[in-house]
C-alpha positions, 0 to 999 in steps of 0.5 A, spaced: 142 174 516 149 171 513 154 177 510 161 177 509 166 181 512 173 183 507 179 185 511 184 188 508 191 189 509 196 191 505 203 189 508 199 183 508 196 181 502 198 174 501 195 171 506 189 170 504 184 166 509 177 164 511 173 163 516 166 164 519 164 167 527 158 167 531 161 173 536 166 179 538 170 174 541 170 169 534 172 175 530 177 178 535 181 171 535 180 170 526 184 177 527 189 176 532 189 170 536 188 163 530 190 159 535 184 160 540 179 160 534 174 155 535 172 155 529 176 153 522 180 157 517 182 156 511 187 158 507 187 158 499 192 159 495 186 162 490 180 167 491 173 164 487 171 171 485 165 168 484 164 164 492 166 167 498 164 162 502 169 159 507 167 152 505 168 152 498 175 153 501 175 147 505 180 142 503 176 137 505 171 139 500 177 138 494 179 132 498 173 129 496 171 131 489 178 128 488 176 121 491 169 121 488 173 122 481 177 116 482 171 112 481 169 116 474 163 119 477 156 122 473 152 127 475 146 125 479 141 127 472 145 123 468 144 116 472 136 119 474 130 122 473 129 128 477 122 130 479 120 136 485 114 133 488 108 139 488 103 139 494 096 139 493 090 145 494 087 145 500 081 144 497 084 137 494 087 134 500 083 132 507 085 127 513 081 121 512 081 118 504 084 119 498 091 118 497 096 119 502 100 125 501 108 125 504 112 129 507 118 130 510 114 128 517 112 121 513 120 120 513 122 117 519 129 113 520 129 111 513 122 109 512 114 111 510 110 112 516 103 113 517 100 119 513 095 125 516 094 128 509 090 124 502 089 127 496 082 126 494 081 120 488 079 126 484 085 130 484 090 125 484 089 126 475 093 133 477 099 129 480 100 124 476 107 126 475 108 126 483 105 119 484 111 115 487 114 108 485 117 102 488 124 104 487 124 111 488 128 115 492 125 121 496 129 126 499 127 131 504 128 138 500 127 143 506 129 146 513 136 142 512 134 135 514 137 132 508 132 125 510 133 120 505 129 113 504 126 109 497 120 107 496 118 100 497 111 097 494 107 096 501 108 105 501 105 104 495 100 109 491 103 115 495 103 122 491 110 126 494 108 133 496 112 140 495 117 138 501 120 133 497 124 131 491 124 125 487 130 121 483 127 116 479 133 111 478 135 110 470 138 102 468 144 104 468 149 098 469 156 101 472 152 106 478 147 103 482 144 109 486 141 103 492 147 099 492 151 106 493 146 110 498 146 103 503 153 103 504 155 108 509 160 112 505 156 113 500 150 115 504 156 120 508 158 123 502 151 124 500 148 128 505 154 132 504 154 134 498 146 135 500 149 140 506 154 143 501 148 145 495 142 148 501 141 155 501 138 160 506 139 162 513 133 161 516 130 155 512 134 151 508 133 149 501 136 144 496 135 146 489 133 142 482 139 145 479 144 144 483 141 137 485 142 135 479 150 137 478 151 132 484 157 127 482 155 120 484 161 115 484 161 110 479 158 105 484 155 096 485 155 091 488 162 089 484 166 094 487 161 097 494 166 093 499 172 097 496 169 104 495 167 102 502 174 101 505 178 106 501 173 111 503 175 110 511 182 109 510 181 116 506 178 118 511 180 117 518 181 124 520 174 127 517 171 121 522 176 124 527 173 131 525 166 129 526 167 126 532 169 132 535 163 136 533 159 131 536 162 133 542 160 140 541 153 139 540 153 134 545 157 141 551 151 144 547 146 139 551 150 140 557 149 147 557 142 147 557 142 142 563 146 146 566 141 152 565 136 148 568 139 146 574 141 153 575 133 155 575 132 149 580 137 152 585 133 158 585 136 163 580 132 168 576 133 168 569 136 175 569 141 174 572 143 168 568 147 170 561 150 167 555 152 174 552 157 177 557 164 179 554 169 179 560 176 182 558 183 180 559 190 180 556 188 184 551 183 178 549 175 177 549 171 172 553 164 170 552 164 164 557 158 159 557 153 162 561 155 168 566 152 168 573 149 176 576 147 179 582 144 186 582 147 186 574 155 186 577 159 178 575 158 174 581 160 168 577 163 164 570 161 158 569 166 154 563 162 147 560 166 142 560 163 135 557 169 131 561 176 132 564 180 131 558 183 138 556 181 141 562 188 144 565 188 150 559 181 152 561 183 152 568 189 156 566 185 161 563 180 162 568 186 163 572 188 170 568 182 171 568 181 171 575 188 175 576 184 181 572 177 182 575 173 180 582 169 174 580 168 166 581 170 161 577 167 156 575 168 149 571 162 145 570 161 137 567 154 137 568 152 134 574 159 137 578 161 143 579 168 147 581 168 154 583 175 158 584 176 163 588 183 168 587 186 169 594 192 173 593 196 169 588 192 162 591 186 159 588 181 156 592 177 150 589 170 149 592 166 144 590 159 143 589 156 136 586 149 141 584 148 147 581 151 152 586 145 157 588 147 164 590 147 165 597 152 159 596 157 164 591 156 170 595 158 166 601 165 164 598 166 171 596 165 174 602 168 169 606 175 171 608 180 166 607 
């Protein structure tokens, strides 16, 4: 469930700012502590009573609404027809003979895959709207996978189920969606402006109407090359942003392998945790993954994707350590740091697999 939380402070009430949070410790540090929030703020000098949404406040956003109007846009129904696929009875499709029936699963890298579900001849009179022609662009309506491909003659017939949207492109001679969908910019701004209109928490889905007030440069073959280069010369730090992302995802991967390896060192799941709240300074951690022995911390572990950076995160593990009686660790996947507080030392222990238990309870107890 997505809910919206309005802090008001009256001796405050110019400093008006957005964000999202996952947890106590997100929304501790987007009151007290910005500087450690993971997350984007973002501060506009205007309030849309309409939209509260941390994102419609994203420079970002107005950064590139006004890059796409330096091209003298149009909006996506006025370059294209727009038509919603429909998904067949049940009764009128099967798995052998007909005419194939596509789905989000038939789009895979950019291409029609082979299909599992046919219309039956009969029926294909009913879905006479939905039947694909060469040219077409289809784009995946659900579940936030923003798929895109066009329709080529040898994927030809095929009927568009439910699960996907057509746009038919009009002959319009300043915009051509296929030379502005095949330049990496185009296809960068688009599954973004997708992202931005989907709606739902659990399942994702793009509306007509709000597909249909898309904004869509004024793009060819003329001038692809320059929209292109102004674009990354525009948007050097949204590439830097993305990057940075994908090192999220990618700790997030490293979890789980980290995970893994700790279940093949004997662990048992319930004494491994990933919702623990540890306090210190006032402050609130959630580590990464915390490690137990009859339901007290024995250990923290901290994920870490590489070594860049990794002197802060030892320094607040170390204030960590100064306030409770546990382990510390850092992880790199494979590699593992463990560090004891011995009176105002710490010892580092390393480890080039997952520790187990006995290795953690040795430490403690080992008198230094």
């Amino acid at each position: 469930m997505e809910i919206c939380i309005l802090l008001y402070k009256r001796s405050d009430i110019k400093n008006k700012y957005f964000s999202t949070i996952d947890n106590e410790e997100d929304l501790y540090n987007v009151i007290f502590d910005k500087k450690n929030h993971k997350r984007s703020i973002f501060f506009p000098e205007k309030i849309d009573q309409k939209n509260l949404l941390p994102e419609h406040y994203n420079p970002q956003n107005l950064k590139m609404s006004q890059f796409i109007e330096t091209f003298c846009p149009k909006k996506l129904e006025e370059i294209a027809d727009i038509i919603p696929g429909r998904s067949p009875a049940r009764w009128e499709i099967n798995e052998f003979e007909g005419i194939p029936l596509l789905s989000i699963g038939s789009i895979k890298n950019g291409e029609i895959v082979k299909c599992t579900k046919f219309v039956n001849e009969d029926a294909v009179s009913n879905y006479s709207r939905q039947l694909l022609e060469e040219g077409d662009i289809l784009i995946s309506r659900t579940f936030g996978q923003n798929k895109i491909c066009v329709v080529k003659e040898k994927d030809l017939p095929a009927i568009a189920s439910g699960f996907l949207i057509i746009v038919r492109p009009l002959n319009i001679t300043d915009i051509n969606l296929y030379d502005y969908l095949s330049s990496n910019a185009g296809e960068v701004i688009f599954k973004k402006q997708l992202t931005d209109i989907a709606t739902g928490s659990t399942v994702q889905n793009i509306s007509i109407s709000s597909l249909r007030n898309i904004q869509i440069p004024a793009v060819n073959k003329k001038n692809v090359d320059t929209f292109e280069k102004e674009y990354n010369s525009t948007f050097e730090e949204i590439k830097n942003i993305a990057t940075s992302a994908l090192n999220r995802i990618s700790e997030s991967v490293l979890e789980e392998k980290i995970l893994e390896n700790l279940l093949k060192a004997g662990w048992k799941k319930e004494d491994i945790s990933k919702t623990e709240r540890i306090k210190f300074n006032d402050r609130y951690l959630i580590p990464d993954i915390t490690l137990k022995d009859n339901g007290s911390i024995l250990a923290f572990i901290e994920v870490k994707q590489s070594s860049l950076n990794i002197n802060d995160r030892i320094a607040q593990i170390k204030a960590i350590q100064k306030q409770h009686n546990a382990l510390a660790i850092i992880s790199l996947g494979d590699y593992f740091e463990v560090y004891k507080k011995v009176k105002e030392q710490f010892i580092v222990y390393k480890f080039a697999s997952a520790p187990t238990k006995t290795d953690l309870i040795k430490i403690i107890k080992e008198e230094n």
